[in-house]
Structures are given as structure tokens and as C-alpha cells.
N, C-alpha and C positions, 0 to 999 in steps of 0.2 A: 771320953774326949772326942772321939769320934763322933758321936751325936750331936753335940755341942757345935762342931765345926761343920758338921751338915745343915743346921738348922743354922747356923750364922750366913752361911753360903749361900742359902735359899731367901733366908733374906733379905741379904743385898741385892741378889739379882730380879728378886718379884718384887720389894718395894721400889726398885728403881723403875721396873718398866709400869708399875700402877703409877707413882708419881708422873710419870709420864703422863698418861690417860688425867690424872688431876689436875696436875697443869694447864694443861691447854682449855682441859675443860672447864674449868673456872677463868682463864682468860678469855676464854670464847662467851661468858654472860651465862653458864648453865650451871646449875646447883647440884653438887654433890651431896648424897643423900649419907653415904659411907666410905670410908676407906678402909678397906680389912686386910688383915695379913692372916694365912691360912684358911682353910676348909670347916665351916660350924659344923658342929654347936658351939657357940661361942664363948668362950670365958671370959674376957673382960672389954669391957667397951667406955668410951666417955667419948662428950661430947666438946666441938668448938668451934663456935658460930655458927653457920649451918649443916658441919658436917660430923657425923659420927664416926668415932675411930673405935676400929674393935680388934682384939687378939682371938684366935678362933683354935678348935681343937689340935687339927690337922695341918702342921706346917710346912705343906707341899703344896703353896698356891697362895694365891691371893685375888683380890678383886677390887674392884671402883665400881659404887652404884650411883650412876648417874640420872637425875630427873629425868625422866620422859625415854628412857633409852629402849622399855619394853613395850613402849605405847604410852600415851599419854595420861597425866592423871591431875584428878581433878582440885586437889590440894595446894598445887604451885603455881605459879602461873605461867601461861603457855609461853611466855618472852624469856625464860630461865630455865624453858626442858631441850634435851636434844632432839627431838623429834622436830621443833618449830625452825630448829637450824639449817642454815642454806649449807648444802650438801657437800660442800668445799670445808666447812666447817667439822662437819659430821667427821668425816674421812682424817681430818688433822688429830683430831682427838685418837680416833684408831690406829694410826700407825703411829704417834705418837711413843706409845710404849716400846714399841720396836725401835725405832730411833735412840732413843733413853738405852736403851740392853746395850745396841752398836757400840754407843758413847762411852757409856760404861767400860765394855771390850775394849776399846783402842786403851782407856787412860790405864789399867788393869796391865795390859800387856807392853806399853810405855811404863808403868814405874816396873814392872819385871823383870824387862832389857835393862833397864837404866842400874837399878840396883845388881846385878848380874843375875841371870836365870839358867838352872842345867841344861847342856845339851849337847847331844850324840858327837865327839870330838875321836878321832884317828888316836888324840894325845890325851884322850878323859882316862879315868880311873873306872874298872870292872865294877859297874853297878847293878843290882837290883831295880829292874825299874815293874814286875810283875810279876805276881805268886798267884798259882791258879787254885782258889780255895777248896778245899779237902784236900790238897796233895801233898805227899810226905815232907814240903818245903812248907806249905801252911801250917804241917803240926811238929815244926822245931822253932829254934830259938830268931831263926834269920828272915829277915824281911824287908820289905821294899825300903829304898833310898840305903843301905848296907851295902861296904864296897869289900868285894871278896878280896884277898889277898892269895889266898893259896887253896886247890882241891886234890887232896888226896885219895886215891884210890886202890884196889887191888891190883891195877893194871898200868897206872900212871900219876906222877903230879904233874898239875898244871898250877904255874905261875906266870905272875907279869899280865901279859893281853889277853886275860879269858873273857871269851864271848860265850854266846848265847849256844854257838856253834861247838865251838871246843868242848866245853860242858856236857852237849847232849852228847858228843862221842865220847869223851870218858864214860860215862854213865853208861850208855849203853852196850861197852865193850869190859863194864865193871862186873866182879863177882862179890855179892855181900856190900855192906854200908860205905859209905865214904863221910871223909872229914874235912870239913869246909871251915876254915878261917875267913874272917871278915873285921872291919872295924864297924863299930856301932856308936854312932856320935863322938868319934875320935878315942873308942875305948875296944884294944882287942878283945877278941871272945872266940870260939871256935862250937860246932856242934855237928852231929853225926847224924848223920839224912839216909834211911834205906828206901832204893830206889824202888817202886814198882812198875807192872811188867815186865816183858821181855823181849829180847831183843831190838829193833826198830821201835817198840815200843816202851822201853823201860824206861821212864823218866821220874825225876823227883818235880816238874811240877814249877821250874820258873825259869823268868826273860832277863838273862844279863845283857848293857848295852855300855858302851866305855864313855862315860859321862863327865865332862868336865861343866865351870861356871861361866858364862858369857857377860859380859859389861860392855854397853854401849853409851857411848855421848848422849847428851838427852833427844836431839834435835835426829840423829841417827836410830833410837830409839822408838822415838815417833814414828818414822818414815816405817820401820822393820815391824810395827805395831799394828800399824795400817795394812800391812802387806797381809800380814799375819791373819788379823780378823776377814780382811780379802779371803782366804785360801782357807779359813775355818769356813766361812759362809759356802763356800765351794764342795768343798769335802762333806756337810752335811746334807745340802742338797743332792750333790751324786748316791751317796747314801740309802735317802728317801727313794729316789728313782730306781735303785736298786732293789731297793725293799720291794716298792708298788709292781716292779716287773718279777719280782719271784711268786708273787701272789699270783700272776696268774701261769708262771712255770711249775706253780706248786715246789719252789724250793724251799728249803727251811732259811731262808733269809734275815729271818727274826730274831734267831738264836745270839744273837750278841748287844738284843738290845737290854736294858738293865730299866729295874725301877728303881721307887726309892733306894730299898736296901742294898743295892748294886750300887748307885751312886754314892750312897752315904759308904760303903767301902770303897770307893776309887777315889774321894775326899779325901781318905784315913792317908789312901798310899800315896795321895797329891803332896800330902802335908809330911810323908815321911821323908819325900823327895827331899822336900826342901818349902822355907816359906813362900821364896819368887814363884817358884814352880806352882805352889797351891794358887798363887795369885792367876799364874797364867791360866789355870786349870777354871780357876771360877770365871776367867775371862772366857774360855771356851764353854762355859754351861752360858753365862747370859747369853753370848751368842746362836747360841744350841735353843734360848727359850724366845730368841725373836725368829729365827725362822720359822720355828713351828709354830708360833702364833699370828705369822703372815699368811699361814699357808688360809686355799677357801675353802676353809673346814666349819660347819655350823659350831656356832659356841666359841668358836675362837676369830681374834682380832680379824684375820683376813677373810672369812666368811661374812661377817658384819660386814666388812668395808665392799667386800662382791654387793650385799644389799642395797646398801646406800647408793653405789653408784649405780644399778642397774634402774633403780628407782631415778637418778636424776637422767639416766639416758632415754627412760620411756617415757617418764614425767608422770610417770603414776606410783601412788602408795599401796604398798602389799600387807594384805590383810595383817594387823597387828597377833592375832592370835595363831596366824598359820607360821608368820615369823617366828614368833614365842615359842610353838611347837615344834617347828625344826631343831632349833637351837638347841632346846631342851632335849632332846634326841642324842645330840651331839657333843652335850656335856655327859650325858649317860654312859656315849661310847664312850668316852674318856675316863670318865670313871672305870668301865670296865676292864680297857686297856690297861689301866694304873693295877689294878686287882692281878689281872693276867700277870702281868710283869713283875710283881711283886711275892708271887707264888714261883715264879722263876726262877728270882732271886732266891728265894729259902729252899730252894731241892736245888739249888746251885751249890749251897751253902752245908749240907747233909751227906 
């Protein structure tokens, strides 16, 4: 199920921001050669009109091949590539996509609010909202979106307002296993979690936060939607900049970034939340996949668009092959980023 809902989630948010790139650029007079969803080799493709639609091995990504977009070529004609396009042109097609992901975001986090979506309340109920995988809470019955009821232990129960707090001090002032009630889709059930470590450090391994449903008017929805994707764009940018300054403090900055298989497990716990919450959730990845493809990174949307406009500011074209080469480069590193992170993810996971 989990897989399912990872690859439905990627999706949505990569054909929405390639339809972007389609869009315009078929409104703009330029010939789409392809639209593919995933990373080839490719499995199935068909044709219609001029453009080719293909499903591809790897469905973490996608693309739009546009005429003329790597140089010109000699098959089409030069009035329907991008390369012949006035560079006000060129540039709509590229953040296009990014556009597309935002839009996405806002209506995502408007039907969220609108249908009620969980969230951290003084009057919610003791939730689960994060199980740190291998931890003696990963290998019981209990898991995220589960609202505890009662922990018993050798030294105390706790009922009513258990937090994230309360919990770690039972635990770590506990001798031997503890019994933790919860309901699980409106069904009790109970199971016995033995802490590890000790002292200050004994824990079983997850995040309570007292979680209630929020419902807003539609029109109020919107407004707190907007706010929302606002303050997502913010927080991953501080992020990045956080990141790029521990590179050179040499801190381990990196350690909580996730690949696929990290994502496709933070999807599982999205969706255990709850459905709004998965909603919001996917609304926070499309907007997670338009800033990093604004950023001026070769191979990706905002690196092109640096091109295009440096070219209409100098008013010269830059060698088609040296372009090609950069880029190429730059998908590489990405690829290899994806690899790194995904090796992450599996000794995370162990």
C-alpha cells in the first residue's frame, strides 16, 4: 500500500509541474517531442499528434522533451523549437512548472483545511505522529496516526495529556517493558514495548503530539492555504541555506535529508495520520519539488532559466555543446545525490 501511494504522490506532483513545461510550451508555437512520467528505460509509450507519451522504469521524476531545447535540429522547423524563441518565451515555459507545483500546493492545502486536517491542539487527543524506524516502537503493534490512551509502567501510569515529554520520563525512570494502550482506527488494542538504553538515553523510539481535526470555511481556507505554502517555501529554503553553510562548517547537516525510500515511508505515516493530512503532506512535497527546481543548479528548471537569461542580457548564444555538457553533469550529480540518499535510507532502515 505504501508503494502504491508513493508512486500515486509522485505522480501528481511531477505530471503537474511537466504539464506545466507542456502547456506553455505548446502555447508558445514549440513542438513537444515527449512527455514522460519516470526515469528510462522505458516501458510503454504511444503516440498523439506530435507528441509522444511514455511510462518509464523509475518513477521518481519525470520530463518534457521539447524541440530545439538542446540545440537545434534539423528535422523540425526552426519557427516550432525553443531555441528560435524570444527569450521572454524561453523563460515562461521554465518556471512554468514551478508555477504549476505552487498552484497545485495552495488547492491541496485548501481542500485540507476545508475538509478538516489534524493539527497540534492544547484539547487534541495523544497522537502518534513519528516512529524512529528500528526502534523498539517500530518492532510492536503501534504506529503513527494511533492515539495512546494509557502507559503503564514499573514506576508510573500516565493517562489523559500524554506528550512526547511525559512519555520520555516514564521510560526513562522505567525498570523492564511497559504497556501501552491506544485505539487503532477506532479499535482498542494494547502492546508491550521494551525500552532500550539507559538512563537519559533509554527510549522506545517515538513522537506523541495531542492532535485534534481543524475545519475551515472555504474562503478562510484558502487565505490559511496560501499562508501555509507561503511558510512551506520559507522553511525549505532556510533549510537549503542551512545545508550549503554546514558544507562548508563541515557539519553533518545532511543527516535528515531522505530519498525515495525515506519519502515513500513518511507517505505510509502521512496517510496513517489521516487522509487531509496525506493531502497536506503531498502539498508539501509539490512545493519541496518547485523550489528545488528553481534553484540555478545545471539540469534543473532554474539553471536553464540562469542560461536563457544571461544569453538575452549579453545578447549572445553559448555554445550548444558546452550547455549540453554542463547540464549533463548536473543530472549526474543528481543522480548520484538520489543513490547517496537512498543508501541512507536502507542503513536507516537496518
Amino acid at each position: 500500500m505504501v508503494v502504491i501511494l508513493f508512486i500515486l504522490v509522485i505522480l501528481v506532483t511531477v505530471l503537474v509541474h511537466e504539464w506545466g513545461h507542456f502547456f506553455v510550451a505548446r502555447k508558445s508555437g514549440m513542438i513537444v517531442e515527449e512527455f514522460g512520467f519516470g526515469i528510462p528505460p522505458r516501458i510503454y509509450s504511444w503516440k498523439k499528434g506530435e507528441t509522444e507519451y511514455s511510462i518509464n522504469a523509475l518513477p521518481i521524476g519525470g520530463f518534457v522533451k521539447i524541440a530545439g531545447e538542446n540545440g537545434l535540429e534539423t528535422t523540425i522547423p526552426l519557427n516550432k523549437q525553443f531555441e528560435t524563441k524570444p527569450w521572454y518565451l524561453k523563460s515562461a515555459v521554465l518556471v512554468a512548472g514551478v508555477i504549476c507545483n505552487l498552484l497545485l500546493a495552495v488547492i491541496l492545502f485548501t481542500a485540507a483545511y476545508s475538509i478538516g486536517i489534524p493539527v497540534t491542539s492544547d484539547h487534541g487527543a495523544p497522537t502518534v505522529v513519528s516512529v524512529v524506524p528500528g526502534s523498539a516502537t517500530a518492532k510492536s503493534t503501534l504506529g503513527v496516526g494511533d492515539v495512546i490512551t494509557s502507559v503503564v509502567a514499573s514506576n508510573a501510569t500516565l493517562t489523559g495529556e500524554i506528550t512526547t515529554e511525559s512519555l520520555h520520563e516514564i521510560v526513562m525512570n522505567s525498570k523492564g517493558p511497559i504497556i501501552i494502550s491506544y485505539n487503532h482506527l477506532g479499535k482498542s488494542q494494547s502492546t508491550t514495548i521494551t525500552p532500550t538504553g539507559e538512563g537519559m538515553a533509554r527510549v522506545i523510539g517515538m513522537a506523541v503530539e495531542p492532535v485534534q481535526s481543524e475545519r475551515l470555511p472555504i474562503f478562510t481556507a484558502f487565505k490559511a492555504a496560501l499562508e501555509q505554502t507561503w511558510s512551506t517555501m520559507g522553511e525549505i529554503f532556510s533549510t537549503l541555506a542551512l545545508l550549503i553553510a554546514g558544507l562548508f562548517h563541515h557539519n553533518n547537516t545532511g543527516g535528515s535529508l531522505v530519498g525515495p525510500v525515506g519519502l515513500a515511508q513518511e507517505i505510509g505515516s502521512a496517510a496513517s495520520i489521516g487522509f487531509t493530512y496525506l493531502l497536506a503532506f503531498t502539498a508539501a512535497i509539490s512545493v519541496n519539488l518547485a523550489v528545488i527546481n528553481i534553484l540555478p543548479f545545471p539540469a534543473l528548471d532554474g539553471g536553464r532559466l540562469v542560461v536563457v537569461l544571461l544569453e538575452a542580457i549579453f545578447r549572445r548564444k553559448f555554445s550548444s555543446n558546452t550547455v549540453a555538457i554542463i547540464h549533463s553533469i548536473g543530472f549526474l550529480l543528481l543522480l548520484l545525490l538520489m543513490v547517496v540518499l537512498t543508501v541512507g535510507d536502507i542503513r536507516r532502515l537496518i
